[in-house]
Steps between C-alpha positions, in 0.01 A plus 500: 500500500111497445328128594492278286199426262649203351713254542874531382626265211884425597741297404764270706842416334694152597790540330739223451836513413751314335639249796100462587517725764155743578491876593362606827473845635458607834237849482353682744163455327510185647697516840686174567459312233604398178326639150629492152461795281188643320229751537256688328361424107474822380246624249571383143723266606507088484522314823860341301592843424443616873715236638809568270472845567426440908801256483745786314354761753592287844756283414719664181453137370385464125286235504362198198298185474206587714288253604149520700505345828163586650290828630406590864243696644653761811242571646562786777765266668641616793862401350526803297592845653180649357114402441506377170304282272739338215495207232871391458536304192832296559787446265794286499798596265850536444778784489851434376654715768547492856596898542168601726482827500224607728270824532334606814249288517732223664759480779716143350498243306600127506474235227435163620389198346156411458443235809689694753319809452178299677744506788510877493234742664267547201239720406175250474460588180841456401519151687176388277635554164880340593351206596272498167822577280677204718227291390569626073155535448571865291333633174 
């Protein structure tokens, strides 16, 4: 893969389901941590659109009432298996189904509710927008 010239628009998927339980994912991408599904906005496409799509891609889930938690800036972290410069724009949303169907970008799964997930070995980035979600300041 060539260097990048920009940085990377992505999006980062907190998907709630219907007991109030969150997604987490376990990825090599990150190595010992906990993420939550997303990636890259493709050309052409809306940052909403990305995450549905991201969310279908990862998880199986079909997802529905997005709402805008915050952006990031990444900014060649050390965290991530590769030198990379993103913007995550964070969503929070729900899916009606618990069936998780996962594709190789992740090794498990757990849902757990929202507080006890700051117990868990998050991703910083990750960490920062559950405790803005705990705090229900969304779009």
């Amino acid at each position: 893969m060539a260097d990048q010239i920009f940085p990377e628009p992505t999006v980062g998927v907190f998907i709630f389901n219907q007991a109030g339980e969150m997604l987490l994912l376990k990825s090599h991408k990150f190595p010992g941590k906990y993420v939550v599904p997303g990636g890259h906005v493709e050309l052409g496409e809306r940052i909403e659109e990305a995450a549905v799509r991201e969310a279908k891609e990862e998880t199986g889930l079909d997802i529905y009432d997005l709402k805008f938690v915050n952006f990031q800036q990444f900014i060649y972290d050390p965290s991530f298996w590769k030198k990379r410069h993103f913007i995550f724009f964070d969503y929070a949303c729900k899916a009606d189904s618990l069936e998780v169907q996962l594709n190789d970008e992740a090794e498990e799964h757990v849902w757990v509710k929202l507080e006890a997930a700051l117990h868990l070995p998050l991703d910083s980035y990750t960490r920062t927008s559950v405790e803005k979600i705990i705090k229900g300041n969304l779009s």
